[in-house]
MMTF fields as JSON, N, C-alpha, C and O atoms, coordinates in Angstrom:
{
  "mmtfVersion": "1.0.0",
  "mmtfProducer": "UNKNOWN",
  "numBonds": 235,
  "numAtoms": 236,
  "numGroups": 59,
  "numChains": 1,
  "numModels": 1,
  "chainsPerModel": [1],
  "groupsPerChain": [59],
  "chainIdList": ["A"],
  "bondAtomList": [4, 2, 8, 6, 12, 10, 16, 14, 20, 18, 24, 22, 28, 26, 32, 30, 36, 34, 40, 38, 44, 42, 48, 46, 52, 50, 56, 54, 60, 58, 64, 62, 68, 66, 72, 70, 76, 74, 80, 78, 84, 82, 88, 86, 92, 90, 96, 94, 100, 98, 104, 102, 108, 106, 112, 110, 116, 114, 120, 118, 124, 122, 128, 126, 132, 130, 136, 134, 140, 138, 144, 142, 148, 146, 152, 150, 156, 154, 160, 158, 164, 162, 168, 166, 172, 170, 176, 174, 180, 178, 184, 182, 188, 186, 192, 190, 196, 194, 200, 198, 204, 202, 208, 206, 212, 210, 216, 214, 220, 218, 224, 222, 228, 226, 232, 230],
  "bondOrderList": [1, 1, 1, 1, 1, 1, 1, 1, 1, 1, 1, 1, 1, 1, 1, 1, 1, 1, 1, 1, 1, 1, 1, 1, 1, 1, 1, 1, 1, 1, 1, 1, 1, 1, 1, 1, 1, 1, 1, 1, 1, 1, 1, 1, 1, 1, 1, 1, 1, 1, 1, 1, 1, 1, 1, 1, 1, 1],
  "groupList": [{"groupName": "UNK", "atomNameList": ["N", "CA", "C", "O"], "elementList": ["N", "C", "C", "O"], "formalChargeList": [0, 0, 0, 0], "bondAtomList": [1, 0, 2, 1, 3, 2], "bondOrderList": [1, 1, 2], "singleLetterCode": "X", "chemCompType": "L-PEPTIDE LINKING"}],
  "groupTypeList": [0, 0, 0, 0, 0, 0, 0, 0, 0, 0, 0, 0, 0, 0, 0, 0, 0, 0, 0, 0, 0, 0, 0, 0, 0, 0, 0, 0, 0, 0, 0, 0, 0, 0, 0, 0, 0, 0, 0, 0, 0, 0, 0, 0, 0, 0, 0, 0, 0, 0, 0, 0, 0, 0, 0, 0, 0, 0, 0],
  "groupIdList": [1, 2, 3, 4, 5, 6, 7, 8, 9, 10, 11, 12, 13, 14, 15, 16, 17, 18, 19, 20, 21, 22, 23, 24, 25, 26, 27, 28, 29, 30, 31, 32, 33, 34, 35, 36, 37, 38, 39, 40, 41, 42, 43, 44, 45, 46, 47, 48, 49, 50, 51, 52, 53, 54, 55, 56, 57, 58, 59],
  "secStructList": [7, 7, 1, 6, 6, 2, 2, 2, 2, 2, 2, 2, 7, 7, 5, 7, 1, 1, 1, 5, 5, 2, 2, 2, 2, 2, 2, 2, 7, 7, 7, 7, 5, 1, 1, 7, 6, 6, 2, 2, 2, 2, 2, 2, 2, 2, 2, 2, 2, 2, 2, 2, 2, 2, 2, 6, 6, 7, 7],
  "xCoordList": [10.071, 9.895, 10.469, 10.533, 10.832, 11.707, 10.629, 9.525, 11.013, 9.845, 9.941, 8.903, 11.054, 11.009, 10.451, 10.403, 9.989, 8.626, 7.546, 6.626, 7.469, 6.022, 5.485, 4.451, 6.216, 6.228, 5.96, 5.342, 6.945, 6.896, 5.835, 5.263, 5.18, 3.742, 2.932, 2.547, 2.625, 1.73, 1.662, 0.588, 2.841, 3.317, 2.726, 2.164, 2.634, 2.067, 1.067, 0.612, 0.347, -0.909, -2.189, -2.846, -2.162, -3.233, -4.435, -4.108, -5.759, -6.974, -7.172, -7.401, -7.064, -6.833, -8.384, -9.161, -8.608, -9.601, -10.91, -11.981, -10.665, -11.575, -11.918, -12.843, -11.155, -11.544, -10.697, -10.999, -9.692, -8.799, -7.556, -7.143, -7.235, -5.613, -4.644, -4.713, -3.802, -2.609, -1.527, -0.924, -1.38, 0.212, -0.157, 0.55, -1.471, -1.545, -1.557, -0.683, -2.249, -2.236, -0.891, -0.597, 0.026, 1.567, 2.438, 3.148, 2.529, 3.132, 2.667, 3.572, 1.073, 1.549, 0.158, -0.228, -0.39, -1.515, -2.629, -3.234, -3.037, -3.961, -5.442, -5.404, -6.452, -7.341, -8.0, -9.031, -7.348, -7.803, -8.261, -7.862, -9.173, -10.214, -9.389, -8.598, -9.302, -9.044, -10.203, -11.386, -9.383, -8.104, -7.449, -8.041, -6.566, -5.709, -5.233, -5.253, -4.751, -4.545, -3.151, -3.038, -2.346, -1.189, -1.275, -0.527, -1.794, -2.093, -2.691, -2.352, -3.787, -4.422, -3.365, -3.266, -2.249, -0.878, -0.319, -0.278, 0.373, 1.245, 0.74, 1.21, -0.362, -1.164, -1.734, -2.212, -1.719, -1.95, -0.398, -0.107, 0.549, 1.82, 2.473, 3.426, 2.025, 2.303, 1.881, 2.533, 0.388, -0.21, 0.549, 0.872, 0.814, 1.54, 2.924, 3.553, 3.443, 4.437, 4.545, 5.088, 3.413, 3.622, 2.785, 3.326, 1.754, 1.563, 2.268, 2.156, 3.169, 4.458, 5.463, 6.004, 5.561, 6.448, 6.036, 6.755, 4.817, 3.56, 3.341, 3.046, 3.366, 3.598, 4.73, 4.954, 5.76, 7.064, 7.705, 8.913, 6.257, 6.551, 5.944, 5.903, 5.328, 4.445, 3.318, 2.992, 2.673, 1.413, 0.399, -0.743],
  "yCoordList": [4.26, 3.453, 4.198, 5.427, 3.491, 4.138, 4.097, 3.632, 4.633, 4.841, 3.485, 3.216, 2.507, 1.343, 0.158, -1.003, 0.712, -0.372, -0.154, -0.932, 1.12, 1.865, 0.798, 0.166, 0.934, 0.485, -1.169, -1.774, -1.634, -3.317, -3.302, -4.304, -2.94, -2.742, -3.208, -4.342, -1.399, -1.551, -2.305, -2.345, -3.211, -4.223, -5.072, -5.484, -5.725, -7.334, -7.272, -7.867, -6.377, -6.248, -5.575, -4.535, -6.485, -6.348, -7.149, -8.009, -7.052, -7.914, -9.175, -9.265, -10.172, -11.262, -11.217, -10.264, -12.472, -12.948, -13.009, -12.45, -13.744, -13.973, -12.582, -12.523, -11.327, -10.409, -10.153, -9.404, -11.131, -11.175, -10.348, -10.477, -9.835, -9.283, -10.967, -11.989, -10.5, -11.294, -11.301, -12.288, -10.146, -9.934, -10.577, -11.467, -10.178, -11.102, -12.28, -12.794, -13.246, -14.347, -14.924, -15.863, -14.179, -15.246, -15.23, -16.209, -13.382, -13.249, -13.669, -14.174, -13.96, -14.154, -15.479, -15.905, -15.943, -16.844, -16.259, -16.927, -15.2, -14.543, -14.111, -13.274, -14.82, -14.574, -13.084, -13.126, -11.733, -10.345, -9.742, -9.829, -9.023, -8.172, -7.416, -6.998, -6.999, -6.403, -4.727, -4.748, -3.417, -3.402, -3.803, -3.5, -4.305, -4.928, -3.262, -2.288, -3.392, -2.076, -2.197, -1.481, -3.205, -2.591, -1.711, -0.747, -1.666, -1.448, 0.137, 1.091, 0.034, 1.336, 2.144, 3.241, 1.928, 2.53, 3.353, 4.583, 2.156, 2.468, 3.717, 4.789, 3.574, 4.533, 5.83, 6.7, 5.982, 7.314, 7.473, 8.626, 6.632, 7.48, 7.878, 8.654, 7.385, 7.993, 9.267, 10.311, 9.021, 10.877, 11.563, 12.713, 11.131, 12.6, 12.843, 13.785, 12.145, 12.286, 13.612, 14.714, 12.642, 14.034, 15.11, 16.216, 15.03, 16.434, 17.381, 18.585, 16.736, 17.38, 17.928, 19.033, 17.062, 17.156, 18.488, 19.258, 18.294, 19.5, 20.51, 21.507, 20.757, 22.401, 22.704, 23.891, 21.809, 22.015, 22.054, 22.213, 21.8, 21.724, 22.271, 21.826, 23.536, 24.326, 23.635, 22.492, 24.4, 23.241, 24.561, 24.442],
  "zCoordList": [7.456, 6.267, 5.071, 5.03, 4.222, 2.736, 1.979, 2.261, 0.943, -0.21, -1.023, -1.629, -1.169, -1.707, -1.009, -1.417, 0.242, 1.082, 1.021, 1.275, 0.618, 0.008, -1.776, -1.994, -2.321, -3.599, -3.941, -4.816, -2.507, -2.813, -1.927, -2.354, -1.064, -0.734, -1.765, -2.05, -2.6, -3.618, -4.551, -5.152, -5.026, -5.884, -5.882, -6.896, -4.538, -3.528, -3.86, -4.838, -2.971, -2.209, -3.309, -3.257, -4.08, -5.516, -4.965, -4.148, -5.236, -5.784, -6.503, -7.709, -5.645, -6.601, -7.202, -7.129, -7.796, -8.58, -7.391, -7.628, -6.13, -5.142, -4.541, -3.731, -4.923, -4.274, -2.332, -1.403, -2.495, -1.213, -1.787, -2.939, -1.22, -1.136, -1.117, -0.434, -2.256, -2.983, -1.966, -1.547, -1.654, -0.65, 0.407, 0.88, 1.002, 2.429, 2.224, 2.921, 1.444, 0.98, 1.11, 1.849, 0.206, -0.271, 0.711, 0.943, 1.873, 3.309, 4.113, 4.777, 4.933, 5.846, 5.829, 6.917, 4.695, 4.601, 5.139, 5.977, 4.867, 5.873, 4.742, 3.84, 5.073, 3.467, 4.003, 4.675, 3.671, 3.97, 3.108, 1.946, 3.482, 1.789, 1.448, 2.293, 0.122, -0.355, -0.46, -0.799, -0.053, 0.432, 1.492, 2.529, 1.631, 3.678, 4.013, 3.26, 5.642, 6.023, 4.701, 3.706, 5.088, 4.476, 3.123, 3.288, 2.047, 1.509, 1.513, 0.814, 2.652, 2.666, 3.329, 2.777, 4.671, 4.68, 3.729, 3.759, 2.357, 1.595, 1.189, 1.572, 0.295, -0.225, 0.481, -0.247, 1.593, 2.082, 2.486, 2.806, 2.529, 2.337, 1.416, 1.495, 0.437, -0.99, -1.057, -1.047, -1.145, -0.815, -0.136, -0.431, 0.556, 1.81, 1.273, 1.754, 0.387, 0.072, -1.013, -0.928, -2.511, -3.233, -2.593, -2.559, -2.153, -1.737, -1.244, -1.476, -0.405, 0.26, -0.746, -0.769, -1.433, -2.542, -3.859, -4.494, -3.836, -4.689, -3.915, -4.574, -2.294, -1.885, -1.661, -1.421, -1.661, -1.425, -0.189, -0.01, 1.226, 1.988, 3.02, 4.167, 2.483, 3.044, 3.648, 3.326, 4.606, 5.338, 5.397, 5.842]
}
């Protein structure tokens, strides 16, 4: 995955008003709580990213 599927992820996949995830809703009609996995994905790949990015690599 690229980091610009990471992003249009987190973009979508907001809290609507009912408390359902937006992205699942408009992709695939699916009424999913908010947070959906996708979502919880993007976001722990973000983490791993800068952290990676913040030790430079080191583990």
């Amino acid at each position: 995955m690229r980091a610009d599927q990471e992003h249009a992820i987190l973009a979508v996949h907001v809290r609507g008003i009912d408390g359902m995830c937006v992205g699942c809703r408009a992709w695939w009609s699916r009424l999913a709580p908010y947070p959906c996995w996708q979502l919880d994905w993007a976001t722990s790949r973000r983490a791993r990213t800068i952290t990676t990015r913040i030790l430079g690599g080191v583990r």
